[in-house]
Backbone bond lengths (Angstrom), bond angles and torsions (degrees), N, CA, C in turn:
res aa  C-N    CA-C-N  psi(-1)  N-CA   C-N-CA  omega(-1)  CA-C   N-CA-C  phi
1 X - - - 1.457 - - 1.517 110.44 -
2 X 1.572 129.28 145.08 1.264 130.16 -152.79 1.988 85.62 -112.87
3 X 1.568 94.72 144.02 1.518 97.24 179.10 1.877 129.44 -60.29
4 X 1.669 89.30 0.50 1.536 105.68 170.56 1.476 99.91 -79.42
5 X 1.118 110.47 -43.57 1.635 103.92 -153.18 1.809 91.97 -88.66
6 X 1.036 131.71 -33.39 1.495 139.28 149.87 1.731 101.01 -21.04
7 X 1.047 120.90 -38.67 1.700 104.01 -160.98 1.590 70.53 -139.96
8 X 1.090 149.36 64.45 1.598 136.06 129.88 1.547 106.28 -151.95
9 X 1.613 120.96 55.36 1.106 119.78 167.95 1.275 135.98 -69.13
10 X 1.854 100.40 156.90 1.456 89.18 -178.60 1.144 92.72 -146.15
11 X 1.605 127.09 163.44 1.660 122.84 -158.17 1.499 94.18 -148.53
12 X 1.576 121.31 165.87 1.434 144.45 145.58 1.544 116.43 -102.26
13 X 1.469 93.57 171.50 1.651 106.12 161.23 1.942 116.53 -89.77
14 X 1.204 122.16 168.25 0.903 131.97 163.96 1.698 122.33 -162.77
15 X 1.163 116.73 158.36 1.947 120.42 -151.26 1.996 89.94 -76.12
16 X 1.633 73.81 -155.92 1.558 104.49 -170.13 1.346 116.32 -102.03
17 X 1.180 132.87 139.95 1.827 122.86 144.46 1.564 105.97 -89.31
18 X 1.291 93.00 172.26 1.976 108.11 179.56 1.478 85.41 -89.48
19 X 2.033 106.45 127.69 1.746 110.71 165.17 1.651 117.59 -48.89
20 X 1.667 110.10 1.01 1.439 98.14 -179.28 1.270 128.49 -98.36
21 X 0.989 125.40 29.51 1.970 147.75 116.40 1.052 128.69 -2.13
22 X 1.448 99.78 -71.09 1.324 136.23 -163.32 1.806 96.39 -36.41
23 X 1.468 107.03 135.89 1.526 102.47 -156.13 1.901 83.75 -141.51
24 X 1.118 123.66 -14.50 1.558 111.89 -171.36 1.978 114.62 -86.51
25 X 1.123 114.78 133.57 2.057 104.56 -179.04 1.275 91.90 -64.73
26 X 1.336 82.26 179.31 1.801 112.07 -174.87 1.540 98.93 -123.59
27 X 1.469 102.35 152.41 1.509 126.65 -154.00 1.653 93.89 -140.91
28 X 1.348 99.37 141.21 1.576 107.17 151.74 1.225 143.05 -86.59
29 X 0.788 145.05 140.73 1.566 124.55 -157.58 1.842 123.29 -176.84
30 X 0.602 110.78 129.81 1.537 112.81 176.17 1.644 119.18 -77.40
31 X 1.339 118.78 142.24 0.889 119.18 153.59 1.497 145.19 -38.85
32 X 1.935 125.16 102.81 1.172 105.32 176.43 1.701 114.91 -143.54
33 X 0.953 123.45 152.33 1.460 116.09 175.66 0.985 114.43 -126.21
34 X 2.007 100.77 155.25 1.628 106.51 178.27 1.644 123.42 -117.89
35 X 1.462 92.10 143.27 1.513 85.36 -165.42 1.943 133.26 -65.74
36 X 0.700 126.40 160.77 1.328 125.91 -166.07 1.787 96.47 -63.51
37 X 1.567 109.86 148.35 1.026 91.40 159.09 1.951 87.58 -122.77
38 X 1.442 103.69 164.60 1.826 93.06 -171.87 1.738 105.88 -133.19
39 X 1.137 116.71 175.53 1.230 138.83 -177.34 1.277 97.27 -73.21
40 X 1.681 133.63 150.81 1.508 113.60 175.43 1.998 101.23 -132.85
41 X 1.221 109.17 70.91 1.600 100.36 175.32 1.495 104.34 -68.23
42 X 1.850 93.07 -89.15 1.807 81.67 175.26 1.359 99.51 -141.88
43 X 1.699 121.58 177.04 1.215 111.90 -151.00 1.517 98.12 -122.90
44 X 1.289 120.81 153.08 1.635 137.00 -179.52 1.322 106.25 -114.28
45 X 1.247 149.57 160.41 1.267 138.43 138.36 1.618 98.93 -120.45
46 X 1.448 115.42 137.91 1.681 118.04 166.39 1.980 107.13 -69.19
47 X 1.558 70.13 142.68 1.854 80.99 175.44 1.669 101.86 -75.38
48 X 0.956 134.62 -22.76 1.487 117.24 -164.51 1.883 83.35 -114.97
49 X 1.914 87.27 151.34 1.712 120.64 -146.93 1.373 96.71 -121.28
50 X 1.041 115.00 155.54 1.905 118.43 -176.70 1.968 88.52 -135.20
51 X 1.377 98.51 -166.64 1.394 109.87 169.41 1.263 113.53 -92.40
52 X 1.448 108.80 -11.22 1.790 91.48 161.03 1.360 132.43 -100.30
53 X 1.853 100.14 -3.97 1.633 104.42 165.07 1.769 100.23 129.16
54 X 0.924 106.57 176.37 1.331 109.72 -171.75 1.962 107.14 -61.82
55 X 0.797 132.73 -179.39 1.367 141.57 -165.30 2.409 99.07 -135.65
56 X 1.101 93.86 83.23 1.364 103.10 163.87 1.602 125.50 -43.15
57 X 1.251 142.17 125.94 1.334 141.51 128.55 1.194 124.01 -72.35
58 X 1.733 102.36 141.77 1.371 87.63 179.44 1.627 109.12 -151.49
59 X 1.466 118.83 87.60 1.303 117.52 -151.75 1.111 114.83 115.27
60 X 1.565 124.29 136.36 1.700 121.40 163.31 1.917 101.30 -179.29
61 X 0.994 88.82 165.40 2.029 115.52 -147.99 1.894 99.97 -124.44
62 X 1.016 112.52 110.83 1.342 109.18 177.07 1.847 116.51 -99.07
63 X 1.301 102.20 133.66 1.725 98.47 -179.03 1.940 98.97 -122.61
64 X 0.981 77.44 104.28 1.947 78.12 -175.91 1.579 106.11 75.08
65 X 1.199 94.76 -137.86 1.799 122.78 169.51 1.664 114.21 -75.76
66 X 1.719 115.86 9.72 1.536 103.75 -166.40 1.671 73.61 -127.11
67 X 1.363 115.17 132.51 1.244 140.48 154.58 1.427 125.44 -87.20
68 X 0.844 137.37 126.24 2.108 145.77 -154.14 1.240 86.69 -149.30
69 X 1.678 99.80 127.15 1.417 140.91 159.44 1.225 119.54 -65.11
70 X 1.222 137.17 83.10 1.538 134.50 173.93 1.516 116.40 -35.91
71 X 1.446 106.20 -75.81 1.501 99.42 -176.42 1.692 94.39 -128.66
72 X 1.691 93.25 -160.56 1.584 107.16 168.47 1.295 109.53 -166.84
73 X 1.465 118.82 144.59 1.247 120.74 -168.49 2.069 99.63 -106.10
74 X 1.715 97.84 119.50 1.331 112.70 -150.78 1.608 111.24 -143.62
75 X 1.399 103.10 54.33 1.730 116.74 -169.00 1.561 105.57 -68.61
76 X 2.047 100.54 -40.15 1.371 96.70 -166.26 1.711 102.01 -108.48
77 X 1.403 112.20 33.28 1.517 97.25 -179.84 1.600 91.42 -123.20
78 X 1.845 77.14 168.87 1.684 80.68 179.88 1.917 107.47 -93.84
79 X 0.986 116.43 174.07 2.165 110.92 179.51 1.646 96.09 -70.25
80 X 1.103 114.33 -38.04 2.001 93.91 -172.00 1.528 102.69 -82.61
81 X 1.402 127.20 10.05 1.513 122.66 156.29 1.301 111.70 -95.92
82 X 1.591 121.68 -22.79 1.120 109.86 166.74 1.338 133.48 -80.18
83 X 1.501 120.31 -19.81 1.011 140.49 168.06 1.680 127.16 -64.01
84 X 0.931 90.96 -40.52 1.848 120.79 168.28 1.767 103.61 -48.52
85 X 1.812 93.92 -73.03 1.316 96.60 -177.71 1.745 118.52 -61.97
86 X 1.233 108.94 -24.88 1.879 110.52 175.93 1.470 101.49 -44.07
87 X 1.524 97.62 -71.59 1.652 119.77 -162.61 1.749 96.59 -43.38
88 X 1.610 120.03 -34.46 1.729 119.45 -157.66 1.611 80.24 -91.58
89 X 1.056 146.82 -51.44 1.458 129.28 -142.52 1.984 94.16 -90.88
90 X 0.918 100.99 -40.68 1.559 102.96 -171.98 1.800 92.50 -88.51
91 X 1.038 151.19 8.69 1.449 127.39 137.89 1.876 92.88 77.81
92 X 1.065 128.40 42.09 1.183 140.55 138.70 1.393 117.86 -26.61
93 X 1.084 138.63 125.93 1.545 129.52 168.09 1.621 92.08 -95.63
94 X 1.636 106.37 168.01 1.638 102.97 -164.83 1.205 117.08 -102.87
95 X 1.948 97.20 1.04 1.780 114.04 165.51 1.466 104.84 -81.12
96 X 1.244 107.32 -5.63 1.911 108.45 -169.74 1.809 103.92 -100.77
97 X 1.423 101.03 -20.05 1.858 79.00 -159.85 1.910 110.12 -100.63
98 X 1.364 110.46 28.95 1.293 107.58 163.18 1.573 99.66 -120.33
99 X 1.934 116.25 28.42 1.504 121.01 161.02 1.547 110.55 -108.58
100 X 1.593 107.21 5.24 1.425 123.53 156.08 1.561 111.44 -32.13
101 X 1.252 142.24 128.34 1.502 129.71 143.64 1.673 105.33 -98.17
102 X 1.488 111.14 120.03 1.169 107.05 147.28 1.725 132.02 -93.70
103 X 1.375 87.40 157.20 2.060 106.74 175.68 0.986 114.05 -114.50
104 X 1.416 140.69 151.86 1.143 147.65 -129.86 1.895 82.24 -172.35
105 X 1.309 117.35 79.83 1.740 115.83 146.78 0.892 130.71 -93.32
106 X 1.730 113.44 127.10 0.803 156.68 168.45 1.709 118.84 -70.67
107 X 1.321 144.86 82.33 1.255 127.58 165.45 1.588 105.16 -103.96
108 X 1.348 109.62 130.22 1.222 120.99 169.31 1.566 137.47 -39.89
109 X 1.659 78.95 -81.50 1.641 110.24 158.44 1.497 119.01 -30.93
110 X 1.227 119.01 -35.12 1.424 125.42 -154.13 1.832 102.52 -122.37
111 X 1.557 102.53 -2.92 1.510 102.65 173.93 1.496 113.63 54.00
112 X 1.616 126.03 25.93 1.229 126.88 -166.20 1.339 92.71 -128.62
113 X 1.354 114.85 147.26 1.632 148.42 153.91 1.607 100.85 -97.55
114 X 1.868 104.22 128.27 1.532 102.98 170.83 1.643 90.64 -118.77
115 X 1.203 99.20 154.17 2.029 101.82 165.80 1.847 114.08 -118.52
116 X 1.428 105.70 125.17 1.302 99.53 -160.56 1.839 98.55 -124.06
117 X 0.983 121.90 141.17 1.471 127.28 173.52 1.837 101.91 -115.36
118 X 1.547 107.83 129.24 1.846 112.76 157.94 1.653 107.58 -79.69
119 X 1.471 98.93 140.40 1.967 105.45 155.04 1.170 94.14 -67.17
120 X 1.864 120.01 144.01 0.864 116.59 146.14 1.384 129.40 -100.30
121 X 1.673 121.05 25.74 1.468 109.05 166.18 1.376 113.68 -115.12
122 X 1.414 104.92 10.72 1.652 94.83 -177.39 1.485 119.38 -86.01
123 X 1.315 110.84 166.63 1.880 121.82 -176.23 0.988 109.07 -83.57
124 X 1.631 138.87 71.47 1.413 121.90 178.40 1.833 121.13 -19.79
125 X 1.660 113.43 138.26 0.987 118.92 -178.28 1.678 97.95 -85.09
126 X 1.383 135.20 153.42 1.340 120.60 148.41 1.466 114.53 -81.08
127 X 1.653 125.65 22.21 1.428 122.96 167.17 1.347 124.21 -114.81
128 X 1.549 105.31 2.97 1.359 119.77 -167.06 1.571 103.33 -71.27
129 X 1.834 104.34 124.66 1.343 110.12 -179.16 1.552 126.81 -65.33
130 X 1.327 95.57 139.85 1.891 118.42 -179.40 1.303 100.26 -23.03
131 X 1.648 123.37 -46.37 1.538 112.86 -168.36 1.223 117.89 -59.71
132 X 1.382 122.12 -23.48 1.940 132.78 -143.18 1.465 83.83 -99.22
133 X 1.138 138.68 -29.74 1.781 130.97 -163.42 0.981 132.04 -52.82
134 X 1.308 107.03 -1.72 1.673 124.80 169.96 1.479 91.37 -94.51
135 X 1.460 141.49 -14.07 1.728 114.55 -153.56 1.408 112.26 95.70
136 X 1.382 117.40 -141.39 1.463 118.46 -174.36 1.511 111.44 -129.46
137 X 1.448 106.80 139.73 1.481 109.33 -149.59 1.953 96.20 -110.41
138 X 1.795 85.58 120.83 1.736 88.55 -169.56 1.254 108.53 -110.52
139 X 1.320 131.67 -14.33 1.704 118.78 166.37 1.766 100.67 -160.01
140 X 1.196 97.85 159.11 1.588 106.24 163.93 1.318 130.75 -131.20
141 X 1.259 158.59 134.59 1.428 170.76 -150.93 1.232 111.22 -127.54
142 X 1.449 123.25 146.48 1.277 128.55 168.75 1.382 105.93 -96.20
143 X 1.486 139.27 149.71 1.264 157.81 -151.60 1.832 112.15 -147.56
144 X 0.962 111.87 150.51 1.509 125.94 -179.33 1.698 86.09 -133.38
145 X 1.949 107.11 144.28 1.167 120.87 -167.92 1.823 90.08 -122.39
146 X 1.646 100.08 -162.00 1.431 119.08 166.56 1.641 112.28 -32.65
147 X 1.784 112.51 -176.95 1.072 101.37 152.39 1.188 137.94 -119.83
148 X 1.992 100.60 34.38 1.308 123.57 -175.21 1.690 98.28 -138.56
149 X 1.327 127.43 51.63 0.978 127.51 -135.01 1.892 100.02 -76.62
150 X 1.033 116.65 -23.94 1.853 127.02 178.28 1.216 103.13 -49.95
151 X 1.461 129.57 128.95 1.671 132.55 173.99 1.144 117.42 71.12
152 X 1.387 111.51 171.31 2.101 105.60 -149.80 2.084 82.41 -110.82
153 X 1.226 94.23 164.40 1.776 112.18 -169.01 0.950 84.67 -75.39
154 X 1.806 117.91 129.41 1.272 155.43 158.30 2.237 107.75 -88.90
155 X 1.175 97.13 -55.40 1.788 78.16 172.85 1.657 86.68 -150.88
156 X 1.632 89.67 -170.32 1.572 117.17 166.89 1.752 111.53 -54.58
157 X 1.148 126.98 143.53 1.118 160.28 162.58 1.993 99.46 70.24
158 X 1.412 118.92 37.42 1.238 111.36 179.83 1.964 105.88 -97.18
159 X 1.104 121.76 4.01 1.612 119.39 -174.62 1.110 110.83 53.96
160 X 1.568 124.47 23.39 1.246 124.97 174.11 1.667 113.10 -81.31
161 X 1.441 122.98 142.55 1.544 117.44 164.52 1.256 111.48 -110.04
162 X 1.968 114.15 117.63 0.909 112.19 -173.03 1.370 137.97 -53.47
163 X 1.420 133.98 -168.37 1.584 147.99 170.51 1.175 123.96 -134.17
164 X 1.271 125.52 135.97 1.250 134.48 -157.36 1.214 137.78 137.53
165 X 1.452 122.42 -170.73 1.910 120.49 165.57 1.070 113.01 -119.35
166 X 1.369 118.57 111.03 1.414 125.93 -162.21 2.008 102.43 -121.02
167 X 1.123 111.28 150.76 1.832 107.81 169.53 1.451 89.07 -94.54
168 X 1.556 102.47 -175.19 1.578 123.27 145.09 1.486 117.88 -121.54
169 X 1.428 89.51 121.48 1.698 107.52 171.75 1.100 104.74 -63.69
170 X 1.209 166.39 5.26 1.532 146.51 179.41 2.040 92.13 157.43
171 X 1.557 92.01 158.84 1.602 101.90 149.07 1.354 120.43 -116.24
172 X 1.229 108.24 169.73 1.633 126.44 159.58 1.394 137.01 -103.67
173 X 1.319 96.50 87.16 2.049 111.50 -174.87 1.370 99.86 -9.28
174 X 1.865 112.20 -92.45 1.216 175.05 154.08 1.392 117.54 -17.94
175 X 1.868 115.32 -0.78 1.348 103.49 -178.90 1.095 140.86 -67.24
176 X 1.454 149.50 140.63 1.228 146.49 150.50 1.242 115.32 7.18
177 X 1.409 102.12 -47.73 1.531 108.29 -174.12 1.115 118.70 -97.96
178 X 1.545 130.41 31.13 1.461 132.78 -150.03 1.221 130.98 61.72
179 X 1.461 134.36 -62.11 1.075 142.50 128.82 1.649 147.40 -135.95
180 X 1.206 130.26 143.22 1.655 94.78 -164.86 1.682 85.49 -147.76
181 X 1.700 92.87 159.79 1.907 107.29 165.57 1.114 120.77 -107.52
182 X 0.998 100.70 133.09 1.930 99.19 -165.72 1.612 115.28 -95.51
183 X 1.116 113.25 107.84 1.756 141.51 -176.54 1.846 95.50 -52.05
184 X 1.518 102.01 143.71 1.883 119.90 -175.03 1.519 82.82 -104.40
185 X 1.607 125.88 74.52 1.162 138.94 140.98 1.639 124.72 -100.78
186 X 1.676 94.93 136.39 1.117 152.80 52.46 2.027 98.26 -130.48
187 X 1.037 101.47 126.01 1.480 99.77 -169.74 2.228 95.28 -88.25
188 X 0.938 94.63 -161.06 1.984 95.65 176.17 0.673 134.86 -64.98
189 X 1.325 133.81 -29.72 1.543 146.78 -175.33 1.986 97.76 -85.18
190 X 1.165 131.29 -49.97 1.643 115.57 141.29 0.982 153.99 -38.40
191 X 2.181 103.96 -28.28 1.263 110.15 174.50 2.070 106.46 -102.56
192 X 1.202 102.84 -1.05 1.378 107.51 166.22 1.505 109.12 -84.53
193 X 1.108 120.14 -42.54 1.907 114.30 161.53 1.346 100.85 -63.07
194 X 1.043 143.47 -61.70 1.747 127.84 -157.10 1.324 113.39 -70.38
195 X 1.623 119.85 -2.71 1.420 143.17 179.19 1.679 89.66 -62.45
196 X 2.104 79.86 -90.97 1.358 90.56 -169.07 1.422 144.72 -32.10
197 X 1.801 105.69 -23.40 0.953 122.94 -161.90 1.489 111.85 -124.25
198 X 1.224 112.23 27.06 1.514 142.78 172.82 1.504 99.76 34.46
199 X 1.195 133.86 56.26 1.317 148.83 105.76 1.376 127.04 -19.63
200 X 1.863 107.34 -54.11 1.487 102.93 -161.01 1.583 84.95 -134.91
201 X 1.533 108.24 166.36 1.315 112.10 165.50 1.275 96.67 -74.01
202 X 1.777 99.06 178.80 1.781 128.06 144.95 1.491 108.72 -46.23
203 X 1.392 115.01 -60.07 1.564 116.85 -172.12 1.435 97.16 -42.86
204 X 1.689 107.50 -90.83 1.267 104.97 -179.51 1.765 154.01 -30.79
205 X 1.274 84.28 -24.42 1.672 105.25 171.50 1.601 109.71 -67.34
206 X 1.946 95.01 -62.49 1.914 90.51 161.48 1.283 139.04 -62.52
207 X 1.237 110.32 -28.43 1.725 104.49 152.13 1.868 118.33 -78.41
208 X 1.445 131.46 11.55 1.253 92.31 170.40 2.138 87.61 -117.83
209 X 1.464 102.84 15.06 2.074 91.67 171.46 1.574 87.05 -97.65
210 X 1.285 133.03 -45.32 1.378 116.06 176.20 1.254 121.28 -50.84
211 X 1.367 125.05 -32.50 1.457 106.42 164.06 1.204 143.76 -67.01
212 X 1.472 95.88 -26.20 1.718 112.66 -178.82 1.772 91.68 -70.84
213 X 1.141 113.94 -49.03 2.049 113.35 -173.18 1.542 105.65 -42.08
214 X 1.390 96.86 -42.70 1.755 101.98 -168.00 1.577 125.41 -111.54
215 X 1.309 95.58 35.30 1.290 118.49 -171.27 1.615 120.93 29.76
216 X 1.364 133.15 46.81 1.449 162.36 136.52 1.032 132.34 -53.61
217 X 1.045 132.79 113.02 1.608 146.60 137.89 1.418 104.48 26.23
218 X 1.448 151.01 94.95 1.594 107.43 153.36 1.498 129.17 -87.42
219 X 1.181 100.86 -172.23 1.800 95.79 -173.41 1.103 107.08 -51.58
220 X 1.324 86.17 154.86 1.835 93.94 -166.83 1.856 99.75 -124.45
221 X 1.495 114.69 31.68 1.675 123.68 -154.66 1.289 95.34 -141.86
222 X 1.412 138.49 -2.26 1.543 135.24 179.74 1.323 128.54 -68.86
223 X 1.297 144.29 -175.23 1.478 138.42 163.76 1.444 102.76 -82.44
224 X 1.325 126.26 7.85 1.765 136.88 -170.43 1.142 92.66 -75.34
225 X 1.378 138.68 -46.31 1.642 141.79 -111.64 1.292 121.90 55.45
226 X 1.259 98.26 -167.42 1.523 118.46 -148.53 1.872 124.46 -149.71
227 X 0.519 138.23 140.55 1.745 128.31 150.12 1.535 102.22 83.52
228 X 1.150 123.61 51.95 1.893 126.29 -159.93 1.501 88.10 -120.21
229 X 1.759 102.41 114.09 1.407 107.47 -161.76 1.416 106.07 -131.50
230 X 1.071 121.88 147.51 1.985 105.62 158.15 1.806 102.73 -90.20
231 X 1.712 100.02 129.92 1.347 96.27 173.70 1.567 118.16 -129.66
232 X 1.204 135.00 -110.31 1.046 147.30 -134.66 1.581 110.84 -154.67
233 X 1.146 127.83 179.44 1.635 127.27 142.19 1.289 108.92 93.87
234 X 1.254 110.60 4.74 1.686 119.78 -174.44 1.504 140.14 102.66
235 X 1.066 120.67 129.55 1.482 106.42 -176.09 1.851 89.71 169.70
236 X 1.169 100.40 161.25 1.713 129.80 -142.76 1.221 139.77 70.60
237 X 1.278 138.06 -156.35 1.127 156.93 -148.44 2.058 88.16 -48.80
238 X 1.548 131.62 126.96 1.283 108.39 -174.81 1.553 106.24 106.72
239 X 0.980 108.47 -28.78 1.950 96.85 -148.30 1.486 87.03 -122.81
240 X 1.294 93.78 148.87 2.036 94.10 170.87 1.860 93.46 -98.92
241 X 1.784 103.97 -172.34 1.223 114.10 -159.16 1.917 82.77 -81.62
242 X 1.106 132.21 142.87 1.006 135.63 168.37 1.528 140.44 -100.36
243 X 1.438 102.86 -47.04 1.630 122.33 -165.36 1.377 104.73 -87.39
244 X 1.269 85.78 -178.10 2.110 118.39 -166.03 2.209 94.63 -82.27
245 X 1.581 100.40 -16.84 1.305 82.47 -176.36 2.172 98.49 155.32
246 X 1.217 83.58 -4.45 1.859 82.61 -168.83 1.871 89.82 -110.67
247 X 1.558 92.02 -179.04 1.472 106.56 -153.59 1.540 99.14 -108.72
248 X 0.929 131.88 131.54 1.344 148.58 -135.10 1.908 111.16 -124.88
249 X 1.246 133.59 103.45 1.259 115.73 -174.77 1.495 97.32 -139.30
250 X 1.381 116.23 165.20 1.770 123.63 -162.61 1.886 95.36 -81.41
251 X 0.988 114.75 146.12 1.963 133.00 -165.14 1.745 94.90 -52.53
252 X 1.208 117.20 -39.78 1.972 113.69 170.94 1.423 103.88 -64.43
253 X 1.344 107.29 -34.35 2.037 87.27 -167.56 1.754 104.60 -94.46
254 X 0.841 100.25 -16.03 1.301 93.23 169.62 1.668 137.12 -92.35
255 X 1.370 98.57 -6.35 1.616 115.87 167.85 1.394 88.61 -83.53
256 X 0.970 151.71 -68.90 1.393 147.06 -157.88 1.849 116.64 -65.21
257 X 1.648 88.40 -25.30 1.626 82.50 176.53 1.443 112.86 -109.16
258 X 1.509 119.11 15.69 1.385 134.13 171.78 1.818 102.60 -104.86
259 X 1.284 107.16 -22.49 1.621 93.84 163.45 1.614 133.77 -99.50
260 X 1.517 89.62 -4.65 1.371 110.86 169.95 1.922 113.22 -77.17
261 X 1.091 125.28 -23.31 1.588 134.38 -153.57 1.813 91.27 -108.91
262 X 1.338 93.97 146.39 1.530 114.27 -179.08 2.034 87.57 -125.08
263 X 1.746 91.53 158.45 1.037 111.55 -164.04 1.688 104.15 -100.35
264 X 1.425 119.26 138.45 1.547 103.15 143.23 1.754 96.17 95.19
265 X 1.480 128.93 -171.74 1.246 142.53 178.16 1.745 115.59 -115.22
266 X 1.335 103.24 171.68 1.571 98.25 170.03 1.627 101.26 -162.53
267 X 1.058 119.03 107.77 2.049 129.21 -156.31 1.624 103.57 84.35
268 X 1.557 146.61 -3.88 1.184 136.45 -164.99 1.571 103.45 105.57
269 X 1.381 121.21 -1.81 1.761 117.83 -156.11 1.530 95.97 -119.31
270 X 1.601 108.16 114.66 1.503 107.16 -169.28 1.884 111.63 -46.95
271 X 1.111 115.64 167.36 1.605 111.67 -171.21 1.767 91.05 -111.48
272 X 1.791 124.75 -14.12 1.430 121.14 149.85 1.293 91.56 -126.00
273 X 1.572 107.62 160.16 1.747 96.17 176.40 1.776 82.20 -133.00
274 X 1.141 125.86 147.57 1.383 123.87 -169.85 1.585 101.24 -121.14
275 X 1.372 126.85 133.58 1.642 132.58 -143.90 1.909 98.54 -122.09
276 X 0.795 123.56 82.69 1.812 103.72 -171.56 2.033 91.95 -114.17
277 X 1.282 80.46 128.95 1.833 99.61 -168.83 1.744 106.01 -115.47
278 X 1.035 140.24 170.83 1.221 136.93 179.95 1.801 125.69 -74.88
């Protein structure tokens, strides 16, 4: 995706699966969160105070006359306060902010979830730094993965957590796991290994790159696996790697990052697109 189309999104709808998929165990676990770590250009603080304290800036990118907030340093807020304040400081119109694209990063290595929102009226710069390419970065979470968590999922029952850019087709209120979003895995670059490696048919291979083209579901019945979700039940800082293969966060961070995420596409261009890198 080109850093134009990064800040000029456009999305669809797309249906449901049955929550009975759901392929990752359940864990006990306590609640815990991790603190942001942030970008440091230069720093703002808002004049107006909540009960969790002022709301930090930290970083920002100018395109003309429209000023964009890089990040924010947000240990004691919750994401729909941070989000709130984006939409108020950046002057959002309220026909503009469901042309938001959110990202959902994923780094492995680093056991971290970042949450990133694009402006959608600004002029992409062609100098705007590598870090900003997500948009503006408003909180981060620690995460627990597979229980083979090194290298991206090769098939069913390996505890691998995949890699890639995946949307979410739908959530699950009601999950097992409290709640979870269910990842458009195994996208092509999985079903071109399960090719080669006679895993999957021809058929199947062309139905799971046609899905990724048309922003669809793919099979969810292959030797790829299946049901690779971000959920609930615990995971970060505290927690070992736990699951069958999905991404794991404590029951607070994941209510907040299940009300933060939109479902499905709108032009073919996920409306969250979720980023998990090695």
């Amino acid at each position: 995706m080109t850093l134009s189309e990064q800040f000029f999104p456009y999305f669809s709808t797309l249906g449901l699966l049955s929550a009975s998929l759901m392929g990752c165990p359940a864990s006990n676990a306590q609640q815990q969160m991790k603190p942001l770590e942030t970008l440091v250009n230069s720093t703002e603080e808002q004049n107006n105070e909540n009960e969790s304290g002022p709301i930090i800036r930290v970083g920002k990118i100018e395109f003309g006359e429209i000023e964009i907030i890089t990040s924010y340093i947000n240990e004691h807020h919750s994401l729909q306060e941070l989000v709130d304040s984006y939409f108020v400081e950046n002057k959002i119109p309220k026909n503009k902010i469901n042309d938001l694209q959110r990202t959902i990063l994923i780094e492995k290595g680093a056991r971290q979830m970042s949450i990133y929102v694009d402006h959608p009226l600004a002029t992409v710069s062609a100098s705007i730094q590598d870090e900003h390419r997500y948009g503006t970065l408003l909180k981060q979470y620690g995460v627990s993965l597979g229980l083979r968590p090194v290298g991206d999922k090769i098939q069913r029952g390996d505890y691998k957590t995949p890699e890639g850019e995946f949307f979410i087709p739908h959530k699950i209120p009601n999950s097992k796991f409290f709640k979870a979003l269910y990842l458009s895995y195994p996208i092509t670059k999985h079903a071109q290994y399960g090719l080669d490696h006679g895993l999957i048919t021809e058929k199947q291979y062309q139905q799971i790159q046609n899905a990724e083209k048309n922003c669809k579901l793919p099979s969810q019945s292959t030797r790829l696996g299946n049901a690779i979700e971000i959920h609930g039940h615990g995971g970060g800082p505290g927690y070992a790697d736990w699951t069958h293969g999905c991404i794991a966060l404590t029951n607070q961070a994941i209510e907040e990052v299940y009300n933060f995420t939109k479902t499905g596409c709108r032009k073919g261009v996920p409306q969250t697109r979720v980023v998990i890198t090695p």
